[in-house]
C-alpha positions in Angstrom: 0.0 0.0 0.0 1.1 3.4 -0.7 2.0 5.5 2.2 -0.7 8.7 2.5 2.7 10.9 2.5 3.1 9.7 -0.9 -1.0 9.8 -2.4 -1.2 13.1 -0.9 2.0 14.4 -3.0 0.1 13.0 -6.2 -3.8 15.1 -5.3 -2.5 18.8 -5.9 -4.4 19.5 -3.0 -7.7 18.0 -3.6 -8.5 14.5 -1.9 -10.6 12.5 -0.2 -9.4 10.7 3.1 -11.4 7.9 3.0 -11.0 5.1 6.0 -10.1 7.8 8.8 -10.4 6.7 12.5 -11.3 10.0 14.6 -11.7 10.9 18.5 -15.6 11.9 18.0 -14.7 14.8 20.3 -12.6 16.6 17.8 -15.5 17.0 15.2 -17.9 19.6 15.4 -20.9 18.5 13.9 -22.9 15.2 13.2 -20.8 11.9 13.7 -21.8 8.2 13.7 -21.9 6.6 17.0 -18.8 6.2 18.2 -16.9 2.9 19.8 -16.2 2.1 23.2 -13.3 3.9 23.0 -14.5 7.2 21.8 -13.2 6.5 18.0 -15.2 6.8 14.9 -14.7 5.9 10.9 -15.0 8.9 8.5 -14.2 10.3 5.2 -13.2 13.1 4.8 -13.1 15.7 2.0 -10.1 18.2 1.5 -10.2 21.2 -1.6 -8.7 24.5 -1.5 -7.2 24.0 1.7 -10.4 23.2 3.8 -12.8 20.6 4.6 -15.4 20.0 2.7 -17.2 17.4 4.1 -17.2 14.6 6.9 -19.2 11.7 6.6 -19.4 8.2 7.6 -16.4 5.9 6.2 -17.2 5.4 2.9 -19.4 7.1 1.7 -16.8 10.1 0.0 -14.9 7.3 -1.1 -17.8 5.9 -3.2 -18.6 9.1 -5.1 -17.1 10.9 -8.5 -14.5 13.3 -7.1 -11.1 14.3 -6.5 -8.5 11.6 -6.1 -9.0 9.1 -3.1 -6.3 8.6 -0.1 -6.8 5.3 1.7 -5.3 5.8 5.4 -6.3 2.2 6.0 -7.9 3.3 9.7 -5.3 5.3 10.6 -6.0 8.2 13.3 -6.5 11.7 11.6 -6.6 14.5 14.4 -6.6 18.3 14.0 -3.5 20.4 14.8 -2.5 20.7 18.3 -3.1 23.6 20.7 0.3 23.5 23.5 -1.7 26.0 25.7 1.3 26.0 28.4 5.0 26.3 27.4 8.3 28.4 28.2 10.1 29.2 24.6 12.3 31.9 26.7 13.9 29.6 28.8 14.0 26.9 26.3 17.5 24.9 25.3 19.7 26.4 28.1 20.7 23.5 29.3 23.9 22.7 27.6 24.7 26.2 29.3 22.6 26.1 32.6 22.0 22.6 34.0 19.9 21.6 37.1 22.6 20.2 39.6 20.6 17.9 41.1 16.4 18.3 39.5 14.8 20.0 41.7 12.4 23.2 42.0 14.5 25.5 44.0 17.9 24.7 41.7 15.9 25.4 38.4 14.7 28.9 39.8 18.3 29.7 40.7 19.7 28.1 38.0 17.1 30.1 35.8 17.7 33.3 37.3 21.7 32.7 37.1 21.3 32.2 33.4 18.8 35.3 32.0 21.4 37.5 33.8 24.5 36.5 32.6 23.0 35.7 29.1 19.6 36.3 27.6 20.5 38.6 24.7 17.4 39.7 22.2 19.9 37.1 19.8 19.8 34.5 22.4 16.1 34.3 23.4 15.2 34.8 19.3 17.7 31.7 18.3 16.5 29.3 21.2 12.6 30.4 21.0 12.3 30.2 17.1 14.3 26.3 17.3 11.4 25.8 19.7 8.6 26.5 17.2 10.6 24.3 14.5 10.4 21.7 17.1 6.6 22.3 17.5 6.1 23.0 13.8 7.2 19.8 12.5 5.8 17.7 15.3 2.2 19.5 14.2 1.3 22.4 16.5 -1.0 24.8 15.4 -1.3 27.3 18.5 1.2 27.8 21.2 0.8 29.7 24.2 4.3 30.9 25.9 5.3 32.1 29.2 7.7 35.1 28.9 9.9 36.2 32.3 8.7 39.8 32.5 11.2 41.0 35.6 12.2 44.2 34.4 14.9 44.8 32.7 14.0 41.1 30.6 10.7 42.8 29.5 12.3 44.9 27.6 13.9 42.6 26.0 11.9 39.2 25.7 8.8 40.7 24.7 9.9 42.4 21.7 11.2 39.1 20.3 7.8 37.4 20.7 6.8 40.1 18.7 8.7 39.3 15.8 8.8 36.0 15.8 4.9 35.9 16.4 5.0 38.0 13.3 7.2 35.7 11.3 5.2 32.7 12.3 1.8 34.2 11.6 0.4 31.5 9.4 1.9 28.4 11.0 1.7 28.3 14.3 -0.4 31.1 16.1 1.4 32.1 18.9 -0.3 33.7 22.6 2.6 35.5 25.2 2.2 35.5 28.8 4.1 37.7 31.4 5.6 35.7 34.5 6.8 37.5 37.4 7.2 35.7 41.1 4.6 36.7 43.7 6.7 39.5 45.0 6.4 41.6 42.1 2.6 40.6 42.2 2.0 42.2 45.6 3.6 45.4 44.3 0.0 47.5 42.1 2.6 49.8 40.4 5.0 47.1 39.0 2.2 45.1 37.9 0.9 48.0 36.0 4.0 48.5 34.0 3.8 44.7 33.0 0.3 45.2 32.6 1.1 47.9 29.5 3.8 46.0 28.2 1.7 42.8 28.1 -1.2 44.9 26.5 0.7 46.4 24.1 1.9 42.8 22.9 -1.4 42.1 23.0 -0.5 39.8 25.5 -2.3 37.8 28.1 -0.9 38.9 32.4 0.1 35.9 34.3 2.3 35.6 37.1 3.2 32.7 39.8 2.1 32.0 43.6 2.5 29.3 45.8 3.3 29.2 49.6 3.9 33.1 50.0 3.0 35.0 52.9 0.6 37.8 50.8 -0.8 35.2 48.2 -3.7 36.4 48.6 -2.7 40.1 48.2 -0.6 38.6 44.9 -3.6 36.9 43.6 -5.8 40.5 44.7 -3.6 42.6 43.2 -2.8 40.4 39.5 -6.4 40.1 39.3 -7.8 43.7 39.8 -4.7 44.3 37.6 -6.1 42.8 34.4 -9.6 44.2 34.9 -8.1 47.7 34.8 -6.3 46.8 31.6 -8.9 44.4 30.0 -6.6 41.6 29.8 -7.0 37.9 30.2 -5.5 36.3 33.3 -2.6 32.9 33.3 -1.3 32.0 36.6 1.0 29.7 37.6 -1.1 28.3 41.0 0.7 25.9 43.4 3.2 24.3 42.6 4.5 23.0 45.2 4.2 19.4 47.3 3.2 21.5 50.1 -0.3 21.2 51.2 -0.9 24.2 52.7 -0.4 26.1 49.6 -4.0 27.3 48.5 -3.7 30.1 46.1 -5.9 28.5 43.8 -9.0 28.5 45.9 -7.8 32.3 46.3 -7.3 32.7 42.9 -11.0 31.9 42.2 -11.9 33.7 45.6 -10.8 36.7 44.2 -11.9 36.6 40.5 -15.7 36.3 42.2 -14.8 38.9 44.6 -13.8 41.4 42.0 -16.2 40.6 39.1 -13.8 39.8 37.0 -15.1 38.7 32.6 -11.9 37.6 31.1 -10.8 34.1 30.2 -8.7 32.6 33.5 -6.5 30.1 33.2 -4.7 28.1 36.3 -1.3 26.2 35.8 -0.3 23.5 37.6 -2.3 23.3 41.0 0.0 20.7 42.1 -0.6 21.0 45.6 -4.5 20.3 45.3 -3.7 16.5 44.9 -2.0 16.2 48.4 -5.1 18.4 50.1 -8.3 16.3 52.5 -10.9 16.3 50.6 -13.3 19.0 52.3 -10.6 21.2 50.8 -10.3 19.7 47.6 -14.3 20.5 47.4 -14.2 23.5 48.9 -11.5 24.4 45.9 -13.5 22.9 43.2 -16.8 24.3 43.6 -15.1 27.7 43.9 -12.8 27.2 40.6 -16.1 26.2 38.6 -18.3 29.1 39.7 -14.9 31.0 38.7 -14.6 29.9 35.6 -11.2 28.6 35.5 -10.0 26.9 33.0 -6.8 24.3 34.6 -4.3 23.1 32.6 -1.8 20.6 34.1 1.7 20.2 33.1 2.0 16.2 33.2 5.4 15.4 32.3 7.5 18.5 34.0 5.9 18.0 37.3 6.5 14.6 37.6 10.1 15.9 36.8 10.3 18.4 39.6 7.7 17.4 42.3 8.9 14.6 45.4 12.4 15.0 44.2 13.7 14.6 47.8 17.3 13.5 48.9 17.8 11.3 51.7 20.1 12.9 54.4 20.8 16.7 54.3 19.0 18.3 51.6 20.9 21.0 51.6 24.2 20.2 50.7 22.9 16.9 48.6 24.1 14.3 50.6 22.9 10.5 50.9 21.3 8.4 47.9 18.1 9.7 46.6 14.5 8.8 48.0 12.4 7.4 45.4 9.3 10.0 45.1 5.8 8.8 46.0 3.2 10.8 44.2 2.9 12.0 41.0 3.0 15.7 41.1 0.2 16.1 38.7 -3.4 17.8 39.8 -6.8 16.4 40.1 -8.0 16.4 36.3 -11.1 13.8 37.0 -12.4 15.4 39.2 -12.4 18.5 37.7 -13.8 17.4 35.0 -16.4 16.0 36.9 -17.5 19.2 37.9 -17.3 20.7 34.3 -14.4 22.8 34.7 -12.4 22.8 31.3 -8.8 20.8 31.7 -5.7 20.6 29.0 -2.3 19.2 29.4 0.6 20.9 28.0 4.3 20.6 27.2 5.7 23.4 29.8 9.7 23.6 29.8 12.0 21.7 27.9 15.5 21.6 28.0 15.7 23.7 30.2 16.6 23.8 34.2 13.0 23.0 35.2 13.1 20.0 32.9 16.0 18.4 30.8 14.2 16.8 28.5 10.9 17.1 25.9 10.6 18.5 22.2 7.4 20.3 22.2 5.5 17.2 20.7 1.8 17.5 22.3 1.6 13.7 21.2 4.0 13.1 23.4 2.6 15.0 26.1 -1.1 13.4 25.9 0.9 9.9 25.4 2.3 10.5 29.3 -0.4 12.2 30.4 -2.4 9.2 29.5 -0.3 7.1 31.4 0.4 9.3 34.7 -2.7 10.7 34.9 -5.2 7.6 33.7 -7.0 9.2 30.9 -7.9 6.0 29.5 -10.3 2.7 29.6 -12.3 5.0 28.4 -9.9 7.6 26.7 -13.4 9.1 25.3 -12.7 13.4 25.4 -9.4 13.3 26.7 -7.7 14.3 23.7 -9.4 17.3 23.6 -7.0 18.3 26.3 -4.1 18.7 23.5 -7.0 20.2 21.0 -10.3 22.0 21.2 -10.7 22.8 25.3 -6.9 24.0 25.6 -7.8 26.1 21.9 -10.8 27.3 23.7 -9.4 27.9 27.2 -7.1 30.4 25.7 -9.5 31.7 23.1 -8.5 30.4 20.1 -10.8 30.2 18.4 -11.8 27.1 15.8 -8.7 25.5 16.5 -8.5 21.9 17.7 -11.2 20.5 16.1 -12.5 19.5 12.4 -15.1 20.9 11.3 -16.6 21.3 7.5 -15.2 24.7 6.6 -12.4 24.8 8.9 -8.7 24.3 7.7 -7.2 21.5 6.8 -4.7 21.5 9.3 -4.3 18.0 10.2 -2.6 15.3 11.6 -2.0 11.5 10.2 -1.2 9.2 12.1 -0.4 5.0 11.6 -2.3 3.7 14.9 -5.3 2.4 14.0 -6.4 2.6 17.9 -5.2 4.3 20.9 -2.8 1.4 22.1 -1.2 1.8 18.9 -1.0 5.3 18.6 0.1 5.5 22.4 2.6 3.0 22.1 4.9 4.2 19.5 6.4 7.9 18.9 4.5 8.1 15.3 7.4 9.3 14.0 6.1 8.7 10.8 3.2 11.0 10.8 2.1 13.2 8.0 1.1 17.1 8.7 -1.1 19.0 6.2 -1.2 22.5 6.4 -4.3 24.3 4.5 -4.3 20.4 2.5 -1.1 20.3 1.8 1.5 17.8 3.2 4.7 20.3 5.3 8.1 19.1 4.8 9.7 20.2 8.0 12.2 18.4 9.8 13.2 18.6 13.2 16.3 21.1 13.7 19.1 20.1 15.0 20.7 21.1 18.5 23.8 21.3 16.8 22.2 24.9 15.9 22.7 26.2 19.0 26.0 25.2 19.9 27.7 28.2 19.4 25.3 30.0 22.1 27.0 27.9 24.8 30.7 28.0 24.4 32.8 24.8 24.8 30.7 21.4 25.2 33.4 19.2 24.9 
């Protein structure tokens, strides 16, 4: 059988993928019934760049038309949405590594590294080998934290300026500011950030944990983005440490204050080591809120329980194997309809030394920390149509007759197939038309950090 990469070469852009095996979550419109596992068989009909029609499996393939593609039950998914990453910081590693993985030592390391290096040159090289990496793995929308500590403001966001510009087209790109929760306390600082970010047309995060004013931080970020009519993105909790509880202040404080924008919670580690009157307390207020929670799977697994037995401190005696995952609760808020997504979040980088910006990847080990599985029924909307629509992107992360033809092709017939290999294989059309776009390689950037040998 020919491979699709090859029949798709041959249509000049108008097909028909006929034998398609679809999440049913990820079409808008009318769908057969769909298996046990959430799956359906469609056709599908590409011209001009868009679809033109889904319908049951074949019934396209019957008719007079353009040329026919068998995919042979392969999965076809939209593009993905990565609604939580860190281009900035990406690829320092080789310069700046973690001495020993844990949160504290990434800060530091962090912080060490923007200081003595983060050049307009060096943020732009690292962030745009980042969206190669996204681009040929088949990312349509990325949202990025930016470190907004002045003077790196003046610096960073310009960059995402350009290369949002430069990438218009391909991958829609969202910034974010992140400063620490003292700057958050502070209403004059986070005005400042506030313009910058608007300007950008930017989204104003920040981060909170344990913190003696969180809920000053959180009062203060909010009311912040209401006078500047901008969206909100904060990194909540995330931490091991139970009694951190700036998300149920977060959402405290966004009723409070009346605020209409989107809201968006990162991590919420700390929820999953809470009692439960807590946990419901928490919920119920994050629903009423509005808050959308996306949780960073792989990264936090990375960073959270990462203990040392002996003295901390200095890094003495072997390590302690960790005992929890790190990840928040994602079935039960689903439960309660809050809108969940999983995302990439740092990569190569001190908070985590591995990852390539691949949201398969990411739902792959989400699936498997987090059990999104036996059924995976919506789950993989949480790499496609909520995360689009918890960041307001609209129409992305879905198919839908009309929409683009920004798709994804993959060789697993069913999830254990697709969730047991890399799909290294898999085809990406943009507007119908197969990309040829390899991944760059980290040779690239060598010359950014000296001597490696």
């Amino acid at each position: 059988m020919i491979h699709p990469r090859d029949a798709l070469a041959r249509t000049g852009g108008a097909f028909r993928l006929a034998n398609a095996t679809v999440p049913a979550v990820l079409v808008d419109g009318p769908v057969p019934a769909p298996d046990a596992t959430g799956l359906v068989r469609l056709d599908l009909a590409v011209e001009a760049g868009r679809v033109t029609a889904v319908a049951p499996a074949g019934s396209l393939a019957a008719a007079d038309g353009p040329p026919v593609v068998d995919v042979d039950r392969g999965m076809v998914w939209p593009l993905f949405v990565d609604m939580h990453t860190h281009l900035d910081k990406g690829h320092i590693w080789p310069r700046t590594p973690n001495p020993d993985g844990r949160f504290m030592s990434a800060l530091l390391a962090v912080k060490s590294d923007r200081e003595a290096a983060w050049s307009p040159d060096d943020v732009r090289r690292r962030f745009d080998f980042s969206l190669k990496c996204a681009y040929a793995h088949g990312t349509r929308v990325i949202r990025t934290h930016i470190d907004s500590i002045p003077p790196q403001d003046a610096l960073s966001w310009p960059v995402f300026e350009d290369l949002r510009a430069a990438w218009a087209g391909r991958i829609d790109l969202q910034g974010v500011s992140i400063v620490g929760p003292d700057t958050m306390v502070d209403a004059d600082a986070m005005d400042a950030i506030a313009r910058r970010v608007k300007a950008a047309g930017g989204v104003l995060g920040g981060s909170v944990a344990v913190f003696p004013e969180a809920r000053k931080a959180v009062a203060v970020t909010v009311a912040t983005a209401i006078r500047h009519g901008l969206d909100l993105d904060l990194h909540i909790d995330e931490t091991e440490d139970p009694a951190s509880v700036a998300l149920g202040l977060y959402a405290e404080e966004i009723l409070a204050q009346g605020f209409e924008g989107r809201a968006v919670a990162g991590h919420c580690c700390s929820l999953a080591r809470q009692d439960d009157a807590t946990v419901d307390r928490t919920l119920d207020r994050v629903a009423e809120a509005g808050i959308a929670v996306v949780s960073l799977p792989i990264c936090n697994m990375y960073l959270q329980d990462r203990h040392l037995a002996g003295d901390d401190e200095t890094g003495a005696g072997p390590r302690r194997t960790p005992r929890w995952r790190g990840v928040t609760l994602l079935h039960e808020m689903k439960a309660r309809g809050i809108r969940v997504a999983v995302a990439s979040d740092n990569t190569r980088d001190p908070f985590y030394a591995y990852g390539d910006l691949d949201a398969l990847e990411v739902f792959r080990e989400a699936t498997r920390i987090l059990h999104l599985d036996h059924p995976h029924g919506g789950w993989p909307a949480a790499v496609a149509r909520d995360a689009a629509d918890a960041i307001g992107a609209d129409g992305f992360g879905r198919i839908r007759v009309g929409g683009p033809a920004d798709l994804a092709l993959f060789r697993g017939r069913t999830y254990t197939e697709l969730l047991a290999r890399p799909e290294s294989d898999r085809v990406i059309l943009r507007d119908g038309r197969p990309t040829v776009a390899s991944l760059p390689d980290y040779r690239d950037l060598d010359d950014l950090f000296g001597d490696l040998s």
